[in-house]
N, C-alpha and C positions, 0 to 999 in steps of 0.2 A: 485609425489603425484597422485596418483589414482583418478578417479571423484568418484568411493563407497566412499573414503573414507570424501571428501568432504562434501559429500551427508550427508554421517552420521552425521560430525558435523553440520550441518543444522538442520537435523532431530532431532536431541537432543534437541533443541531447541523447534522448531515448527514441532512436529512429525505429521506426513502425514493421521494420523486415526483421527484427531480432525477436519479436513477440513468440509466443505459441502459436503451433498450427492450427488450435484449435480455439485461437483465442479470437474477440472481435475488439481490437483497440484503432483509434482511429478514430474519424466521423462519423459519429450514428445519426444526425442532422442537421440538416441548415446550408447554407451557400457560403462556400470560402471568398467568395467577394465581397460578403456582408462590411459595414460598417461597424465594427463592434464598439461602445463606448464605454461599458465595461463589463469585469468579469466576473465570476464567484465560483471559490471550488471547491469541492465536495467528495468524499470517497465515495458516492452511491448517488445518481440523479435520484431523487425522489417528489413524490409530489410537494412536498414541504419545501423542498431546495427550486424547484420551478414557482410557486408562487412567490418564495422569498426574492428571485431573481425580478421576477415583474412588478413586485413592492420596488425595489430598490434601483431598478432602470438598467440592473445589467441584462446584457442581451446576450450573452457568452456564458456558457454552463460547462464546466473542464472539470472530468471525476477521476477517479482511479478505474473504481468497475465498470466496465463497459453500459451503457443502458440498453442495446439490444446486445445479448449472446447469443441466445440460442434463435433457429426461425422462429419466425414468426407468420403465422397461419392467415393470422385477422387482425385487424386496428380495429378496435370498436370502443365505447366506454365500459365495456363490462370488466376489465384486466385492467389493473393498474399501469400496467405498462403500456396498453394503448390508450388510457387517457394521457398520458403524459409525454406520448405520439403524436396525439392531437394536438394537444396544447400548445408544443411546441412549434409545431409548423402550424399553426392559428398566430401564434405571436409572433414567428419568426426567430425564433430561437438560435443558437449554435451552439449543440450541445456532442464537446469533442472529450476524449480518453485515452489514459495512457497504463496499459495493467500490468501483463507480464513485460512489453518493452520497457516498462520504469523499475521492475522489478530488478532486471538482469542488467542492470548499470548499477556499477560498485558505488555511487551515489545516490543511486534510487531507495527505496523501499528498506531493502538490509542494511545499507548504508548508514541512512538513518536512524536503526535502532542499534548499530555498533556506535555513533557519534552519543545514542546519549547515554550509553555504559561505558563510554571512554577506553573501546577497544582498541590495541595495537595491533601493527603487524598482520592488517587485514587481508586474507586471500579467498577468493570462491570457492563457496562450500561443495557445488559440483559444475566447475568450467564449461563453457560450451569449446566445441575441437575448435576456434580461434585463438580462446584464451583469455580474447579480450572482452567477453561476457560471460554470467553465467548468474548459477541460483542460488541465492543465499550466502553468510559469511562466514569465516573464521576469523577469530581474531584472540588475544589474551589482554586481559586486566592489568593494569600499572603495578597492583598490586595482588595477591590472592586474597581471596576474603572464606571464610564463613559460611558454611549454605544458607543459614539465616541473614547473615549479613547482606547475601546475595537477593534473596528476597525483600530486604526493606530498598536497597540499591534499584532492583526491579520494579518493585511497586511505586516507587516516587520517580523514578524513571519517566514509565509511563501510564500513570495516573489509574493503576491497576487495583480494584479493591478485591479480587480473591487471584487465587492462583492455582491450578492444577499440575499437579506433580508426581512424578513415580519417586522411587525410594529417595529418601535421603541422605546422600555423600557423607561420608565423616572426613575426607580429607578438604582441604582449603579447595579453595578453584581458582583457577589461573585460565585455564582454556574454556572459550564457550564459541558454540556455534549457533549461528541463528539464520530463522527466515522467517520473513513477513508473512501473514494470509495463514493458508492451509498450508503445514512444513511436513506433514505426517509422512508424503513419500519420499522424503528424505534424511529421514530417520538413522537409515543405513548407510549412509554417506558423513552425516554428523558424528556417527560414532565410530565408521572409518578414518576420519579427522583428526583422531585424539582428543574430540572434544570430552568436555567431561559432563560441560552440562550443553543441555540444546533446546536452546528457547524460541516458540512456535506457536502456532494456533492450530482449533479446532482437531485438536489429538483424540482419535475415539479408544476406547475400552482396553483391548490388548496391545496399543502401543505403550502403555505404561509398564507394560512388564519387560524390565530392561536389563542390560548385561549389568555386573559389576563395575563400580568406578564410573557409569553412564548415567545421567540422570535425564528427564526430560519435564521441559517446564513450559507448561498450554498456559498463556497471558491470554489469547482471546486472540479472536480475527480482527476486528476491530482496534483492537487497543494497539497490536502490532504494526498497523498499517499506517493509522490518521497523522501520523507524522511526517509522510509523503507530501500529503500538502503543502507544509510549511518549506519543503525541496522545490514541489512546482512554483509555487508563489516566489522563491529568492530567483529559481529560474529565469522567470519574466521580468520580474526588477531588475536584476543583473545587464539584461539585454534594455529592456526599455522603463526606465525607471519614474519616467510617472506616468504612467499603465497603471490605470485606476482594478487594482487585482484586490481579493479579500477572501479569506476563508468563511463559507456559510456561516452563519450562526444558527443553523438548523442541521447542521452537517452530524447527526446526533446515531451513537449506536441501534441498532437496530434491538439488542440483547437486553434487556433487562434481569437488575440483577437485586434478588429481597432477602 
Protein backbone atom coordinates (compact mmCIF):
# COMPACT_ATOMS: atom_id res chain seq x y z
CA UNK A 1 0.00 0.00 0.00
CA UNK A 2 1.31 3.21 -1.28
CA UNK A 3 1.05 6.35 1.36
CA UNK A 4 -0.94 8.46 -2.18
CA UNK A 5 -2.83 6.05 -2.02
CA UNK A 6 -3.76 6.25 1.73
CA UNK A 7 -3.75 9.73 1.51
CA UNK A 8 -6.52 9.70 -1.07
CA UNK A 9 -8.74 7.77 1.12
CA UNK A 10 -8.46 10.21 3.74
CA UNK A 11 -8.88 13.02 1.28
CA UNK A 12 -12.11 11.73 0.19
CA UNK A 13 -13.29 12.19 3.18
CA UNK A 14 -11.92 15.31 4.61
CA UNK A 15 -10.48 16.92 1.29
CA UNK A 16 -7.41 19.20 1.99
CA UNK A 17 -9.17 22.67 0.12
CA UNK A 18 -11.80 22.85 2.83
CA UNK A 19 -9.19 23.36 5.73
CA UNK A 20 -8.29 27.00 7.09
CA UNK A 21 -6.25 29.51 5.27
CA UNK A 22 -4.12 29.55 7.72
CA UNK A 23 -3.97 26.21 8.43
CA UNK A 24 -1.04 23.39 7.28
CA UNK A 25 -2.98 19.99 6.90
CA UNK A 26 -1.59 17.65 4.51
CA UNK A 27 2.07 16.29 4.03
CA UNK A 28 4.46 17.62 6.43
CA UNK A 29 6.90 14.58 5.24
CA UNK A 30 7.99 11.77 3.29
CA UNK A 31 7.26 10.50 -0.39
CA UNK A 32 3.76 9.52 -1.50
CA UNK A 33 5.34 6.65 -3.43
CA UNK A 34 6.68 5.16 -0.19
CA UNK A 35 5.71 1.59 0.53
CA UNK A 36 3.87 1.97 3.65
CA UNK A 37 3.41 -1.33 5.92
CA UNK A 38 1.86 0.17 8.53
CA UNK A 39 0.37 3.00 10.36
CA UNK A 40 -0.08 4.68 13.75
CA UNK A 41 -2.27 7.73 14.70
CA UNK A 42 -1.92 10.29 16.96
CA UNK A 43 -3.48 13.81 17.66
CA UNK A 44 0.06 15.47 17.91
CA UNK A 45 3.39 13.93 16.10
CA UNK A 46 5.63 13.86 19.06
CA UNK A 47 8.77 12.43 19.74
CA UNK A 48 7.33 9.64 21.88
CA UNK A 49 4.84 8.78 18.96
CA UNK A 50 7.99 8.66 16.34
CA UNK A 51 10.11 6.31 18.46
CA UNK A 52 6.94 4.27 19.21
CA UNK A 53 6.41 4.10 15.29
CA UNK A 54 10.10 2.86 14.63
CA UNK A 55 9.72 0.20 17.89
CA UNK A 56 6.81 -1.04 16.22
CA UNK A 57 7.83 -1.08 12.17
CA UNK A 58 5.06 1.48 11.18
CA UNK A 59 6.44 3.85 8.64
CA UNK A 60 3.27 6.09 8.46
CA UNK A 61 2.69 8.64 11.16
CA UNK A 62 -1.19 10.31 10.52
CA UNK A 63 -2.12 13.19 13.33
CA UNK A 64 -4.86 15.51 13.74
CA UNK A 65 -2.31 18.56 14.49
CA UNK A 66 -0.34 19.42 11.77
CA UNK A 67 3.52 18.88 12.90
CA UNK A 68 4.85 21.84 10.97
CA UNK A 69 2.40 25.03 11.28
CA UNK A 70 4.00 27.83 11.50
CA UNK A 71 7.60 28.51 9.37
CA UNK A 72 10.09 27.17 10.12
CA UNK A 73 13.49 29.17 10.21
CA UNK A 74 16.03 26.17 10.88
CA UNK A 75 16.03 22.20 11.44
CA UNK A 76 18.63 21.54 13.87
CA UNK A 77 18.38 19.27 17.06
CA UNK A 78 18.04 22.26 19.34
CA UNK A 79 13.81 22.37 18.89
CA UNK A 80 11.91 19.58 19.28
CA UNK A 81 10.30 20.01 16.18
CA UNK A 82 13.44 19.87 14.20
CA UNK A 83 14.69 16.83 15.92
CA UNK A 84 11.71 15.11 15.00
CA UNK A 85 12.45 16.71 11.30
CA UNK A 86 15.30 14.91 11.23
CA UNK A 87 14.40 11.79 12.39
CA UNK A 88 11.90 11.54 10.19
CA UNK A 89 13.53 11.96 7.09
CA UNK A 90 16.71 9.84 8.56
CA UNK A 91 14.06 6.97 8.91
CA UNK A 92 12.02 7.76 6.10
CA UNK A 93 8.96 8.34 7.66
CA UNK A 94 5.49 9.63 6.30
CA UNK A 95 4.23 11.73 8.49
CA UNK A 96 0.67 13.11 7.05
CA UNK A 97 -2.59 15.43 8.86
CA UNK A 98 -5.89 16.13 8.72
CA UNK A 99 -6.91 19.35 11.35
CA UNK A 100 -9.42 21.87 10.35
CA UNK A 101 -10.28 19.65 6.90
CA UNK A 102 -11.48 16.89 9.52
CA UNK A 103 -12.83 19.33 11.75
CA UNK A 104 -15.40 20.76 9.23
CA UNK A 105 -16.98 17.35 7.95
CA UNK A 106 -20.21 16.68 10.11
CA UNK A 107 -18.27 13.24 10.69
CA UNK A 108 -15.11 14.57 11.80
CA UNK A 109 -14.07 15.93 15.03
CA UNK A 110 -17.72 17.45 16.23
CA UNK A 111 -19.18 14.73 14.96
CA UNK A 112 -17.73 12.59 16.97
CA UNK A 113 -18.40 14.32 20.22
CA UNK A 114 -22.29 14.72 19.36
CA UNK A 115 -22.09 10.49 18.57
CA UNK A 116 -20.92 9.98 22.02
CA UNK A 117 -23.71 12.32 23.75
CA UNK A 118 -26.11 10.85 21.56
CA UNK A 119 -27.07 14.01 19.95
CA UNK A 120 -30.01 14.43 17.34
CA UNK A 121 -31.03 16.40 14.70
CA UNK A 122 -27.42 17.52 13.97
CA UNK A 123 -26.77 20.89 12.15
CA UNK A 124 -23.46 23.33 11.72
CA UNK A 125 -22.76 25.27 14.34
CA UNK A 126 -21.46 28.11 11.77
CA UNK A 127 -21.90 26.61 8.00
CA UNK A 128 -19.28 27.45 5.43
CA UNK A 129 -21.68 29.68 2.31
CA UNK A 130 -21.67 25.91 0.59
CA UNK A 131 -23.50 24.47 3.48
CA UNK A 132 -22.02 21.42 2.94
CA UNK A 133 -19.31 22.05 5.63
CA UNK A 134 -18.66 23.95 8.39
CA UNK A 135 -17.48 24.41 12.35
CA UNK A 136 -18.79 22.79 14.96
CA UNK A 137 -22.50 21.29 15.91
CA UNK A 138 -25.76 21.52 17.05
CA UNK A 139 -27.64 19.02 18.11
CA UNK A 140 -30.41 17.98 21.05
CA UNK A 141 -30.52 15.01 23.71
CA UNK A 142 -33.04 12.19 23.39
CA UNK A 143 -33.90 13.22 26.39
CA UNK A 144 -33.24 16.61 28.69
CA UNK A 145 -31.22 16.01 31.67
CA UNK A 146 -29.90 17.91 34.69
CA UNK A 147 -26.88 20.29 34.52
CA UNK A 148 -25.33 17.65 36.94
CA UNK A 149 -26.68 15.00 35.09
CA UNK A 150 -25.14 16.50 32.06
CA UNK A 151 -21.81 16.57 33.62
CA UNK A 152 -21.67 12.94 34.93
CA UNK A 153 -23.02 12.23 31.02
CA UNK A 154 -19.86 14.47 29.93
CA UNK A 155 -17.38 13.15 32.09
CA UNK A 156 -17.83 9.42 31.17
CA UNK A 157 -18.46 10.45 27.82
CA UNK A 158 -15.21 11.59 27.47
CA UNK A 159 -12.93 10.39 29.99
CA UNK A 160 -12.93 13.91 31.57
CA UNK A 161 -11.77 14.14 35.28
CA UNK A 162 -12.49 18.06 35.98
CA UNK A 163 -14.61 20.45 33.96
CA UNK A 164 -14.64 24.23 33.58
CA UNK A 165 -17.88 25.91 33.63
CA UNK A 166 -19.76 29.41 33.83
CA UNK A 167 -22.99 29.60 35.68
CA UNK A 168 -25.18 26.83 36.39
CA UNK A 169 -28.58 26.36 34.33
CA UNK A 170 -31.52 25.59 36.60
CA UNK A 171 -33.59 24.40 33.74
CA UNK A 172 -33.08 20.64 32.24
CA UNK A 173 -31.02 20.90 28.86
CA UNK A 174 -32.11 19.62 25.69
CA UNK A 175 -30.10 21.82 23.21
CA UNK A 176 -26.09 21.69 23.29
CA UNK A 177 -23.68 23.02 20.97
CA UNK A 178 -20.30 21.79 20.59
CA UNK A 179 -16.77 22.12 18.92
CA UNK A 180 -13.66 20.32 19.25
CA UNK A 181 -10.13 22.09 19.94
CA UNK A 182 -10.18 25.84 20.80
CA UNK A 183 -14.39 26.65 20.48
CA UNK A 184 -13.96 30.05 22.33
CA UNK A 185 -14.51 32.18 18.91
CA UNK A 186 -17.45 30.60 18.58
CA UNK A 187 -19.07 31.38 21.51
CA UNK A 188 -21.35 33.80 19.70
CA UNK A 189 -22.73 31.51 17.22
CA UNK A 190 -23.54 28.68 20.05
CA UNK A 191 -25.44 31.10 21.73
CA UNK A 192 -27.02 32.32 18.64
CA UNK A 193 -28.16 28.62 18.13
CA UNK A 194 -30.32 28.38 20.94
CA UNK A 195 -28.00 26.43 22.38
CA UNK A 196 -28.13 26.35 26.07
CA UNK A 197 -25.14 24.76 27.01
CA UNK A 198 -21.74 24.82 24.63
CA UNK A 199 -19.24 22.49 25.26
CA UNK A 200 -15.57 23.28 24.01
CA UNK A 201 -12.03 23.69 24.91
CA UNK A 202 -9.38 26.02 26.03
CA UNK A 203 -12.22 28.93 27.19
CA UNK A 204 -10.01 31.80 28.67
CA UNK A 205 -11.19 34.02 31.79
CA UNK A 206 -14.01 36.38 30.36
CA UNK A 207 -15.68 33.98 28.14
CA UNK A 208 -17.23 32.52 31.22
CA UNK A 209 -19.27 35.43 31.82
CA UNK A 210 -22.37 34.35 29.90
CA UNK A 211 -25.88 35.52 29.00
CA UNK A 212 -28.78 33.97 30.97
CA UNK A 213 -30.18 30.40 30.08
CA UNK A 214 -26.31 30.06 28.26
CA UNK A 215 -23.92 28.10 29.88
CA UNK A 216 -20.48 27.24 28.62
CA UNK A 217 -18.54 23.98 29.45
CA UNK A 218 -14.26 23.87 28.72
CA UNK A 219 -13.79 19.63 28.76
CA UNK A 220 -10.17 20.42 27.48
CA UNK A 221 -8.50 20.56 23.96
CA UNK A 222 -7.35 17.22 24.37
CA UNK A 223 -10.14 15.51 25.76
CA UNK A 224 -12.57 17.11 23.02
CA UNK A 225 -10.57 15.94 20.12
CA UNK A 226 -8.74 12.25 20.61
CA UNK A 227 -11.74 10.71 19.44
CA UNK A 228 -11.03 11.76 15.85
CA UNK A 229 -8.79 9.06 15.84
CA UNK A 230 -11.00 6.44 16.42
CA UNK A 231 -13.00 8.34 12.93
CA UNK A 232 -9.64 8.18 11.07
CA UNK A 233 -8.85 4.59 11.93
CA UNK A 234 -12.87 3.22 10.80
CA UNK A 235 -11.83 5.58 7.80
CA UNK A 236 -9.06 3.38 6.66
CA UNK A 237 -10.78 -0.06 7.62
CA UNK A 238 -13.74 0.83 6.00
CA UNK A 239 -11.81 1.33 2.56
CA UNK A 240 -8.94 -1.16 3.18
CA UNK A 241 -9.64 -3.46 5.84
CA UNK A 242 -6.47 -5.15 6.67
CA UNK A 243 -4.45 -2.08 6.74
CA UNK A 244 -2.42 -2.90 9.53
CA UNK A 245 -3.77 0.95 11.33
CA UNK A 246 -3.66 1.43 15.25
CA UNK A 247 -4.04 4.21 17.61
CA UNK A 248 -0.51 5.26 19.44
CA UNK A 249 -0.21 4.02 22.80
CA UNK A 250 1.65 7.11 23.53
CA UNK A 251 -0.89 9.32 21.84
CA UNK A 252 -1.04 10.90 25.59
CA UNK A 253 -2.42 14.63 26.67
CA UNK A 254 0.10 16.91 26.73
CA UNK A 255 -2.03 18.63 30.18
CA UNK A 256 -1.50 17.40 33.27
CA UNK A 257 -3.82 17.42 35.81
CA UNK A 258 -3.13 17.11 40.11
Amino acid sequence: MKAGDIIEVLESVAPPEIQESWDNSGLSVGDTGMEVKSAILALDCTEDVIYEALETGANMIITHHPLIFRGIKRISPDTGTGRMLMMAVKEDLVIYSLHTNMDKVISGVSGKMAQKLGLENLSFLKPDPSGETGTGLVGTLPQSLKYDELVVKVKNAFNVKCIRSSSVPDERISRIALCGGSGASFAEDAFSSGAQVYITGDISYHHFFTEKGFTIMDIGHYESETGVLDVIKDILLKKMPTFAVRIAAKNNNPIHYF
